[in-house]
LUMTOR-178495 format. One record per residue (C-alpha): residue number from 1; x, y, z; residue in three letters. Coordinates in nm, 2 decimals. Each point is the difference from the previous one (the first is absolute). Example, Ala and Ser with C-alpha at 12.3 -4.5 7.8 and 13.67 -1.06 7.14 Angstrom:
BEGIN
1|1.23|-0.45|0.78|Ala
2|0.14|0.34|-0.07|Ser
# end
This chain:
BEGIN
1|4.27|4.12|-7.50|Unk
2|-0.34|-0.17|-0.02|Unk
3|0.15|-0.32|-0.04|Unk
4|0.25|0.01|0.26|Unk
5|-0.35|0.09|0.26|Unk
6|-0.16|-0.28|-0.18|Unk
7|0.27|-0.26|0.04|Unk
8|0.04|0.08|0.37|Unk
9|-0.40|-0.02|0.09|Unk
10|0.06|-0.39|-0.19|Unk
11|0.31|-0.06|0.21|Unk
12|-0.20|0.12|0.30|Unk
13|-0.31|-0.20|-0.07|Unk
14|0.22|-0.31|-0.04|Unk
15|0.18|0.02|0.33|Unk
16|-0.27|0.04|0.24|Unk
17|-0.11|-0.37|0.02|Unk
18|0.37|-0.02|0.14|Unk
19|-0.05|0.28|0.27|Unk
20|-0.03|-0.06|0.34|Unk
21|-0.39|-0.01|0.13|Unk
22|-0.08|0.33|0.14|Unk
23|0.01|-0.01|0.45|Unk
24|-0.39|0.00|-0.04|Unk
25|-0.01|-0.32|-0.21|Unk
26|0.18|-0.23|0.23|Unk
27|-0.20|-0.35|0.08|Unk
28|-0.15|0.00|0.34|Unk
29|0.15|-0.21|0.22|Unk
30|-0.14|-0.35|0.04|Unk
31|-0.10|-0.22|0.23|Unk
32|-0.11|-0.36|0.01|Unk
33|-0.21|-0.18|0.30|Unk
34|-0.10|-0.35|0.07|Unk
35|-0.30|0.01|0.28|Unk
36|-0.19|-0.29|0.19|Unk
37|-0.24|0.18|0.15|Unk
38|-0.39|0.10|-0.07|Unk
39|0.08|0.04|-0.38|Unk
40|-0.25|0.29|-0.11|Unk
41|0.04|0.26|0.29|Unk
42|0.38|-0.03|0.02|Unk
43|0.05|0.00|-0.33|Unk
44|-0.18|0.31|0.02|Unk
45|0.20|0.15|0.26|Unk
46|0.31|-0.06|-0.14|Unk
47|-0.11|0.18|-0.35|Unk
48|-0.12|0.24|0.25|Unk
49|0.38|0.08|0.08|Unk
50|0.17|-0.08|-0.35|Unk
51|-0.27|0.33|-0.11|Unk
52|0.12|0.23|0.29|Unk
53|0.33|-0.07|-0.04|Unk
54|-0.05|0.04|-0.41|Unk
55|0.24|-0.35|-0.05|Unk
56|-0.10|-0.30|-0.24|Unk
57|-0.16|-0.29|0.23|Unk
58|-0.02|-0.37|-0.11|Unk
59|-0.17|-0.24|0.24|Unk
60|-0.05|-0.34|0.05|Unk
61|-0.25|-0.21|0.21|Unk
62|0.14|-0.33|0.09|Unk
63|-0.24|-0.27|0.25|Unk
64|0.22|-0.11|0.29|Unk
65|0.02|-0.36|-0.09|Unk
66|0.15|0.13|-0.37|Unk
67|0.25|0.31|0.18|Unk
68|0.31|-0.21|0.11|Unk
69|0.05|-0.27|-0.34|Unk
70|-0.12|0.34|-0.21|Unk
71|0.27|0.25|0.17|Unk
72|0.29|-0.31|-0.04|Unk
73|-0.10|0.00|-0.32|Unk
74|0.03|0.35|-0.10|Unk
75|0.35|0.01|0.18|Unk
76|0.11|-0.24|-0.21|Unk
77|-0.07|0.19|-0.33|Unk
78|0.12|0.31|0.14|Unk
79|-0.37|0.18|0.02|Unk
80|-0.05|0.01|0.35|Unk
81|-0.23|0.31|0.13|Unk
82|0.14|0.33|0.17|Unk
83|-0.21|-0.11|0.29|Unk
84|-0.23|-0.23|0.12|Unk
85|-0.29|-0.04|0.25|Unk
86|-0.03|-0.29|0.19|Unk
87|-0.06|-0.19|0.32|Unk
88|0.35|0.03|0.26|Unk
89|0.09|-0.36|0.00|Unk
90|0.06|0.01|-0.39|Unk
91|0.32|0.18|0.12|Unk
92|0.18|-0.30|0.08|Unk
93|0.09|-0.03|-0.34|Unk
94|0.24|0.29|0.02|Unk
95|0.30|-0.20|-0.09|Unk
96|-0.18|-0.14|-0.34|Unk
97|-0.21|0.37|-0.07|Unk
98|0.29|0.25|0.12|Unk
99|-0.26|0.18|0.17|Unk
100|0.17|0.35|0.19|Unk
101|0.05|0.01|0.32|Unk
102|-0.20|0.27|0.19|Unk
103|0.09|0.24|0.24|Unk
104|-0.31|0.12|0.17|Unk
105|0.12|0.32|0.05|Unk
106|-0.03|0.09|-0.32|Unk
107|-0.37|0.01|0.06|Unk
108|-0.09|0.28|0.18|Unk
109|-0.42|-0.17|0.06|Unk
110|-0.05|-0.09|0.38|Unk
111|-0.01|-0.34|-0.02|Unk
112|-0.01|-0.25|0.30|Unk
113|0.32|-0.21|0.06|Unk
114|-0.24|-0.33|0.03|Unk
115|-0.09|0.06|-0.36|Unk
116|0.31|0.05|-0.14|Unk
117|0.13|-0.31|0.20|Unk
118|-0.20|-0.15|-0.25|Unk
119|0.20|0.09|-0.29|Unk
120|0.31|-0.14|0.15|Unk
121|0.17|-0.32|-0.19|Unk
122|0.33|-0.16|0.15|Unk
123|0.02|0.32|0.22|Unk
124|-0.01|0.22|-0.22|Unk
125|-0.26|0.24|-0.18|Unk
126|-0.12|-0.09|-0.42|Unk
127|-0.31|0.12|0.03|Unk
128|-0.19|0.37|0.07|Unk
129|-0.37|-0.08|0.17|Unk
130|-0.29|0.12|-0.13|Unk
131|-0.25|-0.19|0.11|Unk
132|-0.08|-0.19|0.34|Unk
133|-0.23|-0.27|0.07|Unk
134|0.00|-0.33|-0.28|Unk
135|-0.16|-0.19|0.31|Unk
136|-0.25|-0.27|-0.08|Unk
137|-0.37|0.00|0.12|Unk
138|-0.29|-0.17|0.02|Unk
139|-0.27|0.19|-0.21|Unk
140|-0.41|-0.10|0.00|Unk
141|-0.31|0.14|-0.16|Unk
142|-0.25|0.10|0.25|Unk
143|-0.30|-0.10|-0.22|Unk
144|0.12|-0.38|0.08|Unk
145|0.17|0.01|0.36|Unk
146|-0.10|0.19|0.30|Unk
147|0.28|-0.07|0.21|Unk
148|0.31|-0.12|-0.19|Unk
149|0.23|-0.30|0.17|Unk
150|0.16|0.00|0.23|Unk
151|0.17|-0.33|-0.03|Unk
152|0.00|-0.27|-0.29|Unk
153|-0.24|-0.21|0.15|Unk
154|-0.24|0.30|0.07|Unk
155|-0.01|0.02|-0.43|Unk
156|-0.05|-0.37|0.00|Unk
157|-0.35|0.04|0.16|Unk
158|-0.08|0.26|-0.22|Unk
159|0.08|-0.18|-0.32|Unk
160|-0.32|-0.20|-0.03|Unk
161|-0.19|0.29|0.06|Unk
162|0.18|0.22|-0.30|Unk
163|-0.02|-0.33|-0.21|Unk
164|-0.40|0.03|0.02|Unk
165|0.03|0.32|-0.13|Unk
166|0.19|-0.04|-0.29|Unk
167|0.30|0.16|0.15|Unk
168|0.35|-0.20|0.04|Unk
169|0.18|0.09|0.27|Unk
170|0.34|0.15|-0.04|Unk
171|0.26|0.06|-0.25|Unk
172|0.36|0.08|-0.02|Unk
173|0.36|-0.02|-0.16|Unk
174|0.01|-0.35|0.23|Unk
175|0.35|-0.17|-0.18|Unk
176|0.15|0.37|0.01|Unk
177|0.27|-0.04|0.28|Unk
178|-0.07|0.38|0.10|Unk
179|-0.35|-0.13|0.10|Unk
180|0.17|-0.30|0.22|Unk
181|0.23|0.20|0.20|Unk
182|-0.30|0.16|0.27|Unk
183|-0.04|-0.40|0.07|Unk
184|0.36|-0.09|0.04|Unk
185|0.00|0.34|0.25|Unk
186|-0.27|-0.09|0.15|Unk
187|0.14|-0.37|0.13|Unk
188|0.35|0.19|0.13|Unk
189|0.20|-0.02|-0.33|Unk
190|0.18|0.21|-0.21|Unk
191|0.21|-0.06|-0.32|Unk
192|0.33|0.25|0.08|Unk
193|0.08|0.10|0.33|Unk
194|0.33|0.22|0.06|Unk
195|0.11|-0.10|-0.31|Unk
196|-0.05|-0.40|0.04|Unk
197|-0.26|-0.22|-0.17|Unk
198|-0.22|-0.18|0.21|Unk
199|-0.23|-0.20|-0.21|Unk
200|0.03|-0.35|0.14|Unk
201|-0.20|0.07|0.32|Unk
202|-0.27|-0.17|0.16|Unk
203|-0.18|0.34|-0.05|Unk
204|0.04|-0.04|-0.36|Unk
205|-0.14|-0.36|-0.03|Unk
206|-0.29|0.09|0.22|Unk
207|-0.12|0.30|-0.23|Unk
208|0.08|-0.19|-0.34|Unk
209|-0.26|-0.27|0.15|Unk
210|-0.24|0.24|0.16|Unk
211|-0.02|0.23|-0.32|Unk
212|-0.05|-0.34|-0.21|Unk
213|-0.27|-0.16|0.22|Unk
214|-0.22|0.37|-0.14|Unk
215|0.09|-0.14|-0.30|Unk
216|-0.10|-0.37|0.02|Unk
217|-0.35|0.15|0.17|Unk
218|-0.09|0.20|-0.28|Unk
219|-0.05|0.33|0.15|Unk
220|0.26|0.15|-0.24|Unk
221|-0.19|0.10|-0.40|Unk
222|0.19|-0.25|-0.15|Unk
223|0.28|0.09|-0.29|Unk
224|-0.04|0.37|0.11|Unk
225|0.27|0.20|-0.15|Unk
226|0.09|0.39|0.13|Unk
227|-0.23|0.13|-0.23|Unk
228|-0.27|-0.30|0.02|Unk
229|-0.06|0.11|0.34|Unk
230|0.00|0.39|-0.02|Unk
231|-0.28|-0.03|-0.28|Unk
232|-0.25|-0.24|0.17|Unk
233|0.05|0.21|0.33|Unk
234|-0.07|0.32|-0.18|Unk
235|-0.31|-0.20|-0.17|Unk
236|-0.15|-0.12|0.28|Unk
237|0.08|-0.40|-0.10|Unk
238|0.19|-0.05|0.34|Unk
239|-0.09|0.17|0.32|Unk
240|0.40|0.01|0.14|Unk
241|0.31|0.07|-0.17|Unk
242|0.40|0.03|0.14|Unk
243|0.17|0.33|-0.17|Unk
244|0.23|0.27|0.11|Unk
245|-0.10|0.37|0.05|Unk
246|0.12|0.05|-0.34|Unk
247|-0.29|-0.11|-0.14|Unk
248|-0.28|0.15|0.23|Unk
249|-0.08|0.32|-0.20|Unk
250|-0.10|-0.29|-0.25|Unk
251|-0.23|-0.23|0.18|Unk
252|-0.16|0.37|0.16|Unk
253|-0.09|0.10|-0.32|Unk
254|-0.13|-0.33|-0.09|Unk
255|-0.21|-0.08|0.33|Unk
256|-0.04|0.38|0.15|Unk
257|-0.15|-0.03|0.33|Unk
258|-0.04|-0.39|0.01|Unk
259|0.44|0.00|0.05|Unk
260|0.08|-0.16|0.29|Unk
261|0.34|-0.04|0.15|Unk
262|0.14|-0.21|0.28|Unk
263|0.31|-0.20|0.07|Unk
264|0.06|-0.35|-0.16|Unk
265|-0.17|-0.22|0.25|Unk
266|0.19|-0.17|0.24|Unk
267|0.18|-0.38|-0.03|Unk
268|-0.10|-0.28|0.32|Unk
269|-0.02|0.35|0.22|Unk
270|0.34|0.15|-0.12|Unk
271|0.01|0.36|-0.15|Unk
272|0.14|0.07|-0.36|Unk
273|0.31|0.16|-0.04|Unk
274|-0.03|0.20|-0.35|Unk
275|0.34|0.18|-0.16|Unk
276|0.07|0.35|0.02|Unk
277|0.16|0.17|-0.31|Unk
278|0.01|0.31|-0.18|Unk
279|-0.01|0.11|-0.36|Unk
280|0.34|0.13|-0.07|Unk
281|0.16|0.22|-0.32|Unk
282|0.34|-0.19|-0.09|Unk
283|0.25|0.10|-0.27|Unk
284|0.15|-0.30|-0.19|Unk
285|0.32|0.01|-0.18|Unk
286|0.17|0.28|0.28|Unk
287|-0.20|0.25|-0.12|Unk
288|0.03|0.21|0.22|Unk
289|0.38|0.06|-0.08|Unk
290|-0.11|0.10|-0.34|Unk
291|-0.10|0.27|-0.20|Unk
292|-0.36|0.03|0.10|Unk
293|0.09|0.01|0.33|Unk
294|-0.17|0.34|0.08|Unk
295|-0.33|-0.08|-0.15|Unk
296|-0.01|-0.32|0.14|Unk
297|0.04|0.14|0.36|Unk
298|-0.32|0.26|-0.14|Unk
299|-0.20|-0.30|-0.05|Unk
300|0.05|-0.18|0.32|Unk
301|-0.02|0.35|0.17|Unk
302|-0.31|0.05|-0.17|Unk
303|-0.15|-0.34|0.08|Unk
304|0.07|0.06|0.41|Unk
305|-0.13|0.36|0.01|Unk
306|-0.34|0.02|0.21|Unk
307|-0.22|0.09|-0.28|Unk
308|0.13|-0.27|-0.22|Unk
309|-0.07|-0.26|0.27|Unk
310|-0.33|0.15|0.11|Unk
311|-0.09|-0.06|-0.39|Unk
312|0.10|-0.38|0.04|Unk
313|-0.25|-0.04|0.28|Unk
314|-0.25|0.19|-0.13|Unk
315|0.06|-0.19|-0.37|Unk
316|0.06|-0.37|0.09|Unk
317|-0.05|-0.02|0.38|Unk
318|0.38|-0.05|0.03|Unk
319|0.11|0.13|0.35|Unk
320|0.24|0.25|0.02|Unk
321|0.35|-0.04|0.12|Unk
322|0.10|0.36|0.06|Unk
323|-0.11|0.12|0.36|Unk
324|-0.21|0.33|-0.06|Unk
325|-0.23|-0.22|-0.30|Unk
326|0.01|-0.32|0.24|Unk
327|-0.15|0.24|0.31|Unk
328|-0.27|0.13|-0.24|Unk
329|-0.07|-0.35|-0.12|Unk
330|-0.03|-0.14|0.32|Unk
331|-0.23|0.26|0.11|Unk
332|-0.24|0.00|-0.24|Unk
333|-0.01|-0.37|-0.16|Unk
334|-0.34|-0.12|0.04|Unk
335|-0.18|-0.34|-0.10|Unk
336|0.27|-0.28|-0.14|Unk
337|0.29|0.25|-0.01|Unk
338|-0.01|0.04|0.39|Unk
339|-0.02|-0.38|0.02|Unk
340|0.32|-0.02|-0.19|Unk
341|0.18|0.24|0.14|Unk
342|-0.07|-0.21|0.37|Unk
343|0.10|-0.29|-0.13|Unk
344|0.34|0.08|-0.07|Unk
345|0.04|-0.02|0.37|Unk
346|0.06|-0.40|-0.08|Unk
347|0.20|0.02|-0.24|Unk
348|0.38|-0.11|0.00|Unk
349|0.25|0.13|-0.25|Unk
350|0.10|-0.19|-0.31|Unk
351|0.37|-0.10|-0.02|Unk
352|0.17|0.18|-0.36|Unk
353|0.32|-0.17|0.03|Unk
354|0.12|-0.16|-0.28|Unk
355|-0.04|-0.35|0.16|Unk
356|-0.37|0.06|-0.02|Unk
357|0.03|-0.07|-0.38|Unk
358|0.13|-0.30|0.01|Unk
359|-0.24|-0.08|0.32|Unk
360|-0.36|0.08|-0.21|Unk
361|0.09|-0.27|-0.21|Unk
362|0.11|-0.23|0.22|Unk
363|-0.34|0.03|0.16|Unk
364|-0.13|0.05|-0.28|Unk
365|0.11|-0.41|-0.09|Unk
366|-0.03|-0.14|0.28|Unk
367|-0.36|0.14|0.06|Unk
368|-0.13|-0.16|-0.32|Unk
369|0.21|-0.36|0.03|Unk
370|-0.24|0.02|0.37|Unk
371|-0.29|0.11|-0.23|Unk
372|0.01|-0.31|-0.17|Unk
373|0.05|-0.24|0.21|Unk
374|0.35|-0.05|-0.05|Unk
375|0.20|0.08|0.33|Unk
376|-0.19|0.02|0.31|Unk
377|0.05|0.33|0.21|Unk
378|0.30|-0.06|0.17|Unk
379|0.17|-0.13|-0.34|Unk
380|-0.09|0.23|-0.18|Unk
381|0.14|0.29|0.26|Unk
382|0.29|-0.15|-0.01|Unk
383|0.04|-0.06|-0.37|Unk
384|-0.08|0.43|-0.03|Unk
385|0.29|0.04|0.28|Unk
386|0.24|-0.22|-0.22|Unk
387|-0.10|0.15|-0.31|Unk
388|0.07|0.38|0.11|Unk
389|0.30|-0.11|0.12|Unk
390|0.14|-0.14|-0.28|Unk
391|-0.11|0.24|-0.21|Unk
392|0.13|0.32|0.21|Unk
393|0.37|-0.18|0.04|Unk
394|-0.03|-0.04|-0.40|Unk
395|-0.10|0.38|-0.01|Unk
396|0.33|0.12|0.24|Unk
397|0.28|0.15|-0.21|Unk
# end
């Protein structure tokens, strides 16, 4: 008899490797995220979520300039993320990313219908907002300038001034085409209008040579990359930079009180015209349609609700898309956050149809064959108009 007991505790011991997990031992579910945005506190946010929600978070921060050839690239090993946050116009890539296709009502947050207009590509909705704003500005330390520029020429007189101090004048991302577009705005033009590309256009050639003429008069830190020109506006090396609101928590903690922010300055008496966008949460691969649809729609729900968005403001500056956070923004912004939140006022949306990425690099070629000397303005317009053409006929199935 004591054999027979001992024999079945052996058989026992050597079948419970093979025994189903016990309901309390199951893996959390898992979520992956690619993010754009102020790396530290959003990262922190999301975590924030994955630990209320008790599920296993991995996240990724990708710069802009890396997030579209990164994302292809992921899709074409089969590791793209369950979600990714990102500016709206990267949602003209639906056709090559598979991104879902939203419906907004199944997002209960108050959001304005302006806002998620912005989400929209080819009519349709890819994207869920988050965050509005992305607007470029012209930001100055007030220990070198007392009344920032209105117009180019206005920070031409002051350059001799900041040069016998030690200080150059202004820095920013000047071959990045996002940078460009205020100028092209500001002289009438604009690359996609109801769906048709209009970049050969006298307005085109006249803000190619009027952005280049900065340029060939040396106002412009010369060679300045992105991050060339946040670090010598935070160090005090240059007293004017051109940045989005995404980066103004940044430069406030760098220059406190000495932040200054106005609009970019006026070209030959014409007003810039600075893109409108919003950060938007996107699902590549249909996601949506799969099995982590439910805490998917958790995260975006999450992301929307008014504390959530209150946090992004409070966090990073970012301004608010849902209405009751936006209201309490709005009323109690003080300093450069007020500034920004005016100067959306002048701000027009960006296009996010999927033309648009064939049109940034069009521009994109043409801006640098100008650059250099190779085609004049109106040559090189029309070489971008060519080029997007050809390359969005090659594109059509």
């Amino acid at each position: 008899m004591a054999r027979l007991t001992l024999r079945y505790l052996l058989l026992v011991i050597m079948l419970c490797p093979l025994l189903p997990a016990a309901a309390d031992e199951v893996a959390p579910a898992s979520l992956t995220v690619v993010y754009t945005y102020a790396k530290d506190s959003f990262g922190e946010i999301l975590q924030a979520f994955a630990q209320k929600k008790g599920i296993r978070l991995a996240v990724e921060f990708k710069e802009q300039n890396d997030l579209k050839s990164g994302i292809m690239g992921m899709m074409e090993v089969g590791s793209a993320p369950d979600a990714i946050i990102m500016p709206a116009d990267h949602t003209g890539l639906h056709s090559f990313i598979k991104y879902s296709e939203i419906n907004p009502k199944d997002f209960p947050a108050s959001i304005p219908q302006r806002i998620w207009s912005s989400s929209v590509s080819d009519g349709r909705y890819f994207g869920v907002p988050l965050i509005q704003g992305n607007h470029l500005m012209l930001f100055y330390n007030k220990k070198w300038i007392v009344e920032p520029a209105a117009d180019w020429e206005d920070m031409f007189k002051q350059q001799a001034e900041l040069n016998a101090k030690g200080v150059a004048t202004i820095a920013w991302s000047f071959d990045e085409i996002y940078w460009f577009l205020p100028f092209l705005g500001a002289y009438g033009g604009w690359p996609l209008n109801n769906g048709v590309v209009e970049l050969d256009s006298p307005a085109m050639a006249a803000a190619l040579d009027f952005y280049k003429s900065l340029r060939v008069r040396e106002l412009p830190y010369p060679s300045c990359s992105y991050q060339c020109s946040v670090d010598l506006f935070k160090a005090g090396k240059v007293a004017y930079t051109i940045n989005g609101d995404w980066v103004g928590k940044e430069f406030q903690d760098a220059l406190g009180d000495n932040l200054g922010v106005s609009a970019i300055p006026m070209a030959e008496g014409k007003k810039m015209v600075p893109t409108f966008a919003s950060h938007v949460l996107a699902f590549p691969n249909q996601g949506l349609s799969g099995d982590k649809r439910a805490l998917l729609l958790q995260l975006a729900h999450y992301l929307q609700s008014t504390a959530i968005q209150q946090q992004l403001w409070e966090k990073m500056g970012a301004i608010p898309v849902e209405d009751t956070a936006f209201n309490y923004v709005q009323g109690h912004a003080q300093g450069y956050l007020k500034k920004t939140i005016e100067l959306m006022a002048g701000t027009k949306p960006l296009p996010s149809d999927k033309e648009m990425s064939f049109i940034w690099d069009a521009i994109d070629k043409g801006f640098v064959r100008h650059r250099e000397g190779v085609l004049d303005a109106p040559a090189a317009a029309k070489y971008m108009q060519q080029l997007a053409e050809r390359h969005i006929r090659n594109a059509a199935p």
